[in-house]
VOVEXLUM-651159 format. One record per residue: residue in three letters; x, z, y of N, C-alpha, C in turn. Coordinates in steps of 0.1 Angstrom, whole numbers, m for minus. Atoms other than C-alpha are relative to their C-alpha. Example, Ala and Ser with C-alpha at 12.3 -4.5 7.8 and 13.67 -1.06 7.14 Angstrom:
# residues 2
ala,9,0,m12,123,78,m45,9,0,12 .
ser,m9,0,m11,137,71,m11,m8,8,11 .
# end
This chain:
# residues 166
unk,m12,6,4,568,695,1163,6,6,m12 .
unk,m2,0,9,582,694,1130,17,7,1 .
unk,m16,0,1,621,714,1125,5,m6,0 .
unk,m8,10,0,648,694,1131,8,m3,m15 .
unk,m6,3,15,660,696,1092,m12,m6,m2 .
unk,13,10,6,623,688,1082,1,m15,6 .
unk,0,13,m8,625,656,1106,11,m6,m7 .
unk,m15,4,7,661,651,1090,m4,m7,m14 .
unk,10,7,17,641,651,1051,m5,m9,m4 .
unk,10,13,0,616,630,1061,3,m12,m1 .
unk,m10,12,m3,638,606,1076,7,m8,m11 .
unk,m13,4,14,660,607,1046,m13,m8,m13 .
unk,6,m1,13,629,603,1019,m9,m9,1 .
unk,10,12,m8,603,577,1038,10,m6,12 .
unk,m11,17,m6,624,544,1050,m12,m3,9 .
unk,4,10,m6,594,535,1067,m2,10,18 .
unk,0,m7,m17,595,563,1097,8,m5,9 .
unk,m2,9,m13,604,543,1126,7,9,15 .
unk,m1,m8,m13,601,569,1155,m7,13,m5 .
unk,7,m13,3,587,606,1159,m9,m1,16 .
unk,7,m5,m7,562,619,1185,11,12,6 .
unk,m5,m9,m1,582,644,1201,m8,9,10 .
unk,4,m8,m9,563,677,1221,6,15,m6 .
unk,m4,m13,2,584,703,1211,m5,11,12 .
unk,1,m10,m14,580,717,1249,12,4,3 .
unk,m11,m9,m2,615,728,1255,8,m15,1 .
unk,m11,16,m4,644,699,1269,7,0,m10 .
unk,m11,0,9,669,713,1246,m3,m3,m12 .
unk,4,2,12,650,711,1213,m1,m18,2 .
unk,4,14,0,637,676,1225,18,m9,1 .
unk,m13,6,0,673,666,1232,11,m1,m10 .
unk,m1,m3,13,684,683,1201,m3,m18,m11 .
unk,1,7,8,665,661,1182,0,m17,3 .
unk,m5,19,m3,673,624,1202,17,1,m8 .
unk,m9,3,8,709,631,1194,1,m4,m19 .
unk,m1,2,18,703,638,1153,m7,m10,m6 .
unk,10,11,4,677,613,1148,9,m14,3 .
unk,m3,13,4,697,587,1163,16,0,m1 .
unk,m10,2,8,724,597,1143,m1,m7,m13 .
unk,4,m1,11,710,591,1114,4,m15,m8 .
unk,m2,16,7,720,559,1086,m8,m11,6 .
unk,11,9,m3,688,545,1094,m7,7,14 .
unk,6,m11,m10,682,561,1134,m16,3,1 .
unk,9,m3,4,648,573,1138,m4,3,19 .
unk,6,m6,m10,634,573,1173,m7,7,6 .
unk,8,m17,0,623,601,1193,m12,m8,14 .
unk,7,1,m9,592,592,1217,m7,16,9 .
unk,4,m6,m6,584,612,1244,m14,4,2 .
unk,12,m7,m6,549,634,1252,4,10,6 .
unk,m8,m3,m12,565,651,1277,m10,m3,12 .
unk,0,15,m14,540,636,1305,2,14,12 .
unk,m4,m5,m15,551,666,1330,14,2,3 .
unk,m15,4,m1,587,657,1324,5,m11,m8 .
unk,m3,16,10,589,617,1311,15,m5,9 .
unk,m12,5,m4,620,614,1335,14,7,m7 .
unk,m7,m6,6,640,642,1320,0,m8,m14 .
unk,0,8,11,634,628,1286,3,m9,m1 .
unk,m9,13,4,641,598,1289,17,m1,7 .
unk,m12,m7,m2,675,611,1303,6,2,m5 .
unk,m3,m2,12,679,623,1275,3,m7,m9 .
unk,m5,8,7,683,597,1257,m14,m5,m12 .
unk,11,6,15,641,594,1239,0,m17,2 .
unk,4,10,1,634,562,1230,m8,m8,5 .
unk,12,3,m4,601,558,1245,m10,12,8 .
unk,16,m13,m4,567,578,1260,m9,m7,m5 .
unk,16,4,6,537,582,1243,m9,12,11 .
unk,10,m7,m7,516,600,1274,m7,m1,1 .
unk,18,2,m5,478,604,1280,0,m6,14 .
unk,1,7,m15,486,599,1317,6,m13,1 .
unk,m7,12,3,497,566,1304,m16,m10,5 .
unk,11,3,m2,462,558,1305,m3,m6,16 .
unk,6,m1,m17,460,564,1348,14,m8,4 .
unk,m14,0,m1,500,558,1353,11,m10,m7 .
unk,m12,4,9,512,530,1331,10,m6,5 .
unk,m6,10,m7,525,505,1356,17,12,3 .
unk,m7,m7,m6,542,537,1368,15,5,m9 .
unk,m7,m4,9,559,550,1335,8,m12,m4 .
unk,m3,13,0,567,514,1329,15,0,8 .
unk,m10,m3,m13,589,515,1359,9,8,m3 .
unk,m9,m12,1,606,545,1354,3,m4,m20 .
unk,m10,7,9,618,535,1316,5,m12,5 .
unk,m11,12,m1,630,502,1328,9,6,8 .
unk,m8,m2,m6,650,520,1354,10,10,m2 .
unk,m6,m11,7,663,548,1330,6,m8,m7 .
unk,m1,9,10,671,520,1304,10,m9,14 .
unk,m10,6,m3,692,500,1334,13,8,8 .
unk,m3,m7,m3,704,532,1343,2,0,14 .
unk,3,m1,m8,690,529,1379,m2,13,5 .
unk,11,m12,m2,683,566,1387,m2,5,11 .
unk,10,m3,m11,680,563,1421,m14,m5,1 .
unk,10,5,2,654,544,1415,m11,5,m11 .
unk,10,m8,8,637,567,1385,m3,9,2 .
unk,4,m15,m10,641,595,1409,m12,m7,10 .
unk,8,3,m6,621,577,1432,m14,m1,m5 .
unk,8,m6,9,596,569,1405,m8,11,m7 .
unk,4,m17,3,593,603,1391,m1,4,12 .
unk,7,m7,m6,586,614,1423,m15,m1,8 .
unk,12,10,m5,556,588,1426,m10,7,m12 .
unk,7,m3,16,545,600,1387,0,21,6 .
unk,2,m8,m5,550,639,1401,m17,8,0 .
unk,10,m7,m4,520,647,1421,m13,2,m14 .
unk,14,m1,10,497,632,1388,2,9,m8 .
unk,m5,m7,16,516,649,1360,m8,16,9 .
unk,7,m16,m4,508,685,1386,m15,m2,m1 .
unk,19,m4,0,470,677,1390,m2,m1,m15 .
unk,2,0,15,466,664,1354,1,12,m9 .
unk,m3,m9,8,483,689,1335,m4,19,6 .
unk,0,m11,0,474,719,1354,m12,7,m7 .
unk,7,m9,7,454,749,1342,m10,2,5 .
unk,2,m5,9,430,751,1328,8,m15,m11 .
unk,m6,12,4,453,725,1302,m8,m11,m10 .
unk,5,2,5,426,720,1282,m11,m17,5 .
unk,3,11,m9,411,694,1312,4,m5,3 .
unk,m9,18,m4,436,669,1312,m8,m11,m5 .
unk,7,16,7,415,640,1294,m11,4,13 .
unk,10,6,m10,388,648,1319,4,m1,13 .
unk,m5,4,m13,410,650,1348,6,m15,4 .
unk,m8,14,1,425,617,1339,m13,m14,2 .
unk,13,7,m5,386,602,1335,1,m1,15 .
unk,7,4,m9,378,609,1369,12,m8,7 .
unk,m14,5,m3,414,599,1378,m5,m21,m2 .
unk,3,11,0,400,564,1364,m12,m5,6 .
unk,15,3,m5,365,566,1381,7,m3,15 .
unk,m4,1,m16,384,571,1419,7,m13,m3 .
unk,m12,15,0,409,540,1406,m12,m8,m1 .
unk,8,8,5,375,518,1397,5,m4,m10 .
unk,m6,7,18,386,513,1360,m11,5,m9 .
unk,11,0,8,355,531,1346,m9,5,11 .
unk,14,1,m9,322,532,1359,m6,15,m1 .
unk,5,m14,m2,318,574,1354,11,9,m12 .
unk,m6,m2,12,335,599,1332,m7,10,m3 .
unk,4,m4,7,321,614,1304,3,8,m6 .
unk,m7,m13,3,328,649,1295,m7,4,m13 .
unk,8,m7,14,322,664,1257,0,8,3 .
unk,4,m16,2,307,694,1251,12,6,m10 .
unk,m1,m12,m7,321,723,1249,4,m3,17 .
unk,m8,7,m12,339,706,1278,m9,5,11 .
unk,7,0,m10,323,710,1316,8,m12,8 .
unk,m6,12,m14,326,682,1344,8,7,10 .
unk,m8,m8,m12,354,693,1368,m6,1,16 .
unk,4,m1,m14,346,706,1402,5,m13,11 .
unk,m1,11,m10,345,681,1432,9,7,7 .
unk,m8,m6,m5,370,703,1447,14,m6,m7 .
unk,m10,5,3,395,692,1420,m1,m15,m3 .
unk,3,13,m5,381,657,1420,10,m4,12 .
unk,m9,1,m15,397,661,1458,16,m3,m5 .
unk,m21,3,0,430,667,1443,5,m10,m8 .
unk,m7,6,5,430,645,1419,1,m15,4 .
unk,2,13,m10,423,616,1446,12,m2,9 .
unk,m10,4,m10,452,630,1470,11,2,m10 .
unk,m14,0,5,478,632,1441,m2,m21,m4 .
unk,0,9,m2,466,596,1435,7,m12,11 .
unk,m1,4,m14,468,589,1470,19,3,5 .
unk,m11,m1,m3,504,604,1471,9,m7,m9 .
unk,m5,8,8,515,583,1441,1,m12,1 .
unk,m3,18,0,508,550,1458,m14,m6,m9 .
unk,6,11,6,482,541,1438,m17,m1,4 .
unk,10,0,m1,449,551,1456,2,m2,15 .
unk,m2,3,m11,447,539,1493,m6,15,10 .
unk,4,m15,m8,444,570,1519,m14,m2,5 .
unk,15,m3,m4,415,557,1533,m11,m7,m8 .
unk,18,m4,11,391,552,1503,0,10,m3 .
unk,2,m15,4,400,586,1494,m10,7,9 .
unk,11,m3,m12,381,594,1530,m9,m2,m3 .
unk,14,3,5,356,573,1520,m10,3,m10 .
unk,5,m4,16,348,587,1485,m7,12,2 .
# end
């Protein structure tokens, strides 16, 4: 993520920047920069990558999410902006606590295994027929396979007993 003056420049010098990417990592910087941006003559929206805090952010006031786990989770993220946007939040708590379990399996460490945790994530949903790991990369263990079936399975979106079955 780019300084908040740099973002300010840009903004000011190219009419055609629309929105930003925002992953600063930090709420207050990201929050930081929803206020100044959509201060601005021409506002400049802040989209969220955030995906192990898309409720906070949008709390905050971003504009949008641009997450990878958008990919496994969109129906889900979907949900939770329309209910931050009608300012529902018992209902985006509820949400976010459906999006939760994926964002922990997904994102955890090693963090470098999120795209292939998210593949098999689409192989247990039937959305792809295998997932395909680049090199340097390794195929994740069947062990975390497991977890990424029962955060599935605790999200609502994978049925408890195919997970058995699998």
């Amino acid at each position: 993520t780019y300084p908040l003056a740099t973002l300010q420049e840009l903004a000011a010098e190219v009419p055609t920047i629309r929105a930003i990417k925002d992953w600063s990592g930090d709420p207050t910087v990201a929050e930081r920069h929803v206020v100044a941006l959509s201060a601005l003559r021409r506002p400049v929206n802040v989209l969220s990558t955030h995906s192990a805090w898309l409720f906070p952010s949008l709390v905050t006031g971003c504009q949008g999410l641009l997450s990878g786990s958008g990919s496994v989770i969109a129906e889900l993220q979907v949900a939770l902006f329309e209910a931050v946007q009608r300012g529902d939040m018992a209902a985006a708590q509820a949400i976010n606590a459906r999006i939760r379990p994926t964002a922990e399996v997904f994102y955890a460490e090693p963090f470098f295994d999120m795209h292939n945790r998210m593949k098999e994530a689409l192989v247990l949903l039937g959305k792809l027929p295998r997932a395909v790991v680049r090199p340097p990369l390794k195929k994740i263990s069947a062990a975390e396979i497991g977890r990424i079936g029962e955060a599935l399975a605790a999200a609502g979106l994978l049925p408890a007993q195919r997970l058995a079955a699998e």
